[in-house]
C-alpha positions, -999 to +999 in steps of 0.1 A: +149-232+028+166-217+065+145-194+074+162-185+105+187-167+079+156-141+074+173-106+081+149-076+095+145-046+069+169-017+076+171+013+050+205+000+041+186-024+020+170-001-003+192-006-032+185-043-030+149-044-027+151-017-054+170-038-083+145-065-079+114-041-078+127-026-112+137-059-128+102-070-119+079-040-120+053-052-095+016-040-099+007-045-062+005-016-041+028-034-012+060-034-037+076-005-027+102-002-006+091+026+010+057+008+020+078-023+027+100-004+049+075+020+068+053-012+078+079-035+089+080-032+126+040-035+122+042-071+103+078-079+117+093-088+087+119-106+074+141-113+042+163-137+022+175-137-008+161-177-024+168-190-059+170-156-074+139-144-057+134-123-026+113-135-003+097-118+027+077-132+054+066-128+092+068-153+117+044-132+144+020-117+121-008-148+122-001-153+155-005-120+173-027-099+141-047-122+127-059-160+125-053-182+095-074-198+071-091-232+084-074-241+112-068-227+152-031-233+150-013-200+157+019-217+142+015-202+103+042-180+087+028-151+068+046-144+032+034-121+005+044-134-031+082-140-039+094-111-061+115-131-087+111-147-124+091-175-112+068-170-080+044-196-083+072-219-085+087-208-052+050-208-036+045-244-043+081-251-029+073-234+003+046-253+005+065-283+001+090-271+022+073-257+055+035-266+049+023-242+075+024-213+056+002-191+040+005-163+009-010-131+009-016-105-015-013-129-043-017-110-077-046-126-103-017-141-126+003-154-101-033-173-090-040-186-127+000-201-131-004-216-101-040-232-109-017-247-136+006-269-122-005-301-111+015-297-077-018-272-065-041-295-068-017-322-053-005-298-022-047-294-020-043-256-019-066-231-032-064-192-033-088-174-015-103-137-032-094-106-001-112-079-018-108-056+015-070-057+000-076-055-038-062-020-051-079+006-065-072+018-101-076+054-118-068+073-146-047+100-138-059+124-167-095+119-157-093+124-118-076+152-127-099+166-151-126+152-134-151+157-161-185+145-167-212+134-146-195+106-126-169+128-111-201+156-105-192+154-060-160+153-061-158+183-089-180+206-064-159+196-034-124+209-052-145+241-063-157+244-026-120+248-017-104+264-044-132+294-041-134+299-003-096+293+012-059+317+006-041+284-001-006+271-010+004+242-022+037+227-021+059+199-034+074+182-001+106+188+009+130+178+038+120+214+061+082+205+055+085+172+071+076+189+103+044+205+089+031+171+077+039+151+115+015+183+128-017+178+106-012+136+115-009+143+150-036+168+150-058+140+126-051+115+151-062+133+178-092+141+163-100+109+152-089+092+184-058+071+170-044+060+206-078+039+207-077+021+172-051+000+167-052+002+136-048+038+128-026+039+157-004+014+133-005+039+108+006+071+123+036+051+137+042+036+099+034+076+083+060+088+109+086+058+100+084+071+066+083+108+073+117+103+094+136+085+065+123+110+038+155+119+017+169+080+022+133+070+010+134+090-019+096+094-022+076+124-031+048+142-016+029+178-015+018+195+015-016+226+010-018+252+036-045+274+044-034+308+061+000+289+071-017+262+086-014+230+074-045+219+056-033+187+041-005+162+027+003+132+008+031+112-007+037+085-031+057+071-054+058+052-092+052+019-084+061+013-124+070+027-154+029+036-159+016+037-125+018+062-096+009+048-062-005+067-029+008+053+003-010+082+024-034+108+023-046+132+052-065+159+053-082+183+084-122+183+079-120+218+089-113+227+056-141+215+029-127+195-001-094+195+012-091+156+006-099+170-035-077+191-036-045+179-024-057+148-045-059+174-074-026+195-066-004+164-064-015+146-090-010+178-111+026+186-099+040+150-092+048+119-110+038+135-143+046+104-167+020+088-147-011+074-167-025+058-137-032+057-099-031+034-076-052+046-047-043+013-028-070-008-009-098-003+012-094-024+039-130-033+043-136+003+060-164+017+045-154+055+043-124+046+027-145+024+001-168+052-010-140+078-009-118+055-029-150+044-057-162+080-056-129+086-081-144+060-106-115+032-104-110+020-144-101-017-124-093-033-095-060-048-087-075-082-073-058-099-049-062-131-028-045-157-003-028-190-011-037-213+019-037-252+027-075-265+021-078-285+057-093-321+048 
């Protein structure tokens, strides 16, 4: 495998990375183009088409984000899982191939297949559990409902807003682009983005996305208060049963705000959606308990394929 003939992802490769997305309907949050394409500069990644799979990988990202797995080398390419017929296949050639590799965001039953060739064991690999990235799953009809005890907080937050704010929700278009770039800017102020690198990440991902809107071909919703933007959100169906979140802002100033764009969205959007996929966590703590507070039904787990070091 050359993988010098690794191409950088322009939006003139949607329909490409689309046609192998809907042949294999991924269950990952990553497998969208959109997400692909809106974190791209952030990971620096690249493609190539390999034995009927796509592959995608980053030469900088475990040297300059993150260290790998057992050793101090910052020589390791970062891949997520081939999207193809046959990924464990073409994990255990990579590593064959390259060696200084490792996978991330492995699915569970691309983990079991490849506990079950013999070449694992030989290659003396092993996949490593990353709950901070394991993906959060929900009905849709019950966090909309929100029924019962269990959803009790988040039930009194939507009230909260629905009884004490004029509001207006809306399904994004094009000319609300601009409303959404004002709340994130304002939220990033606020929250002191040009200090966290990680959120500083984000809002330049969120505004990649926001910028390519109609050649993404996402959707979204955007809730005013008085004309001022309160909130906003966008996703897309990651398959045939699932609706993911990519983003989801909201200004504090406005109590259960985060509810109800949740609410209004899900409500308006996406409607042969059965479930939601609220993405992962990150290891942040406000995002866990904002993310468990909507009673996930299961967890997406997730984990990285690495070279044991003897």
């Amino acid at each position: 495998m050359d993988l010098s003939t690794g191409k950088a992802i322009e939006i003139s490769y949607k329909k490409l990375f689309d046609e192998y997305l809907q042949k294999y309907p991924p269950e990952i949050s990553e497998f969208t183009f959109t997400n692909l394409f809106m974190w791209r500069n952030y990971y620096n990644f690249l493609f190539m088409e390999f034995k009927e799979h796509l592959i995608l990988y980053s030469n900088d990202y475990l040297k300059s984000r993150r260290k790998p797995i057992n050793t101090d080398s910052r020589d390791y390419i970062y891949f997520f899982p081939p999207i193809g017929p046959y990924p464990d296949k073409i994990i255990i050639e990579l590593f064959e191939d390259i060696g200084n590799i490792e996978v991330h965001r492995v699915p569970e039953d691309i983990c079991i297949s490849l506990k079950e060739n013999e070449k694992f064991s030989e290659l003396n690999l092993d996949c490593l559990e990353d709950p901070n990235n394991w993906d959060y799953i929900h009905n849709k009809k019950e966090i909309i409902n929100l029924a019962g005890n269990k959803y009790r907080q988040n039930r009194r937050w939507l009230r909260k807003f629905l009884e004490n704010y004029k509001y207006d929700f809306k399904v994004l278009t094009v000319d609300l682009i601009e409303k959404c770039k004002e709340l994130q800017l304002e939220w990033c102020i606020i929250r002191a983005c040009t200090e966290d690198e990680s959120l500083e990440a984000e809002q330049d991902a969120i505004y990649e996305a926001l910028n390519n809107f109609e050649k993404l071909g996402f959707t979204g919703g955007l809730l005013c208060v008085d004309d001022k933007c309160a909130a906003y959100t966008f996703g897309e169906m990651l398959n045939d049963k699932t609706l993911v979140i990519h983003i989801e802002k909201a200004h504090m100033e406005y109590e259960g705000s985060y509810q109800a764009i949740n609410n209004f969205f899900l409500k308006n959007c996406c409607v042969d959606a059965i479930y939601v996929n609220r993405e992962q966590d990150l290891g942040i703590e406000g995002l866990r308990r904002a993310k468990e507070s909507y009673k996930p039904i299961r967890m997406i787990k997730k984990s990285i394929v690495y070279h044991i070091k003897e």
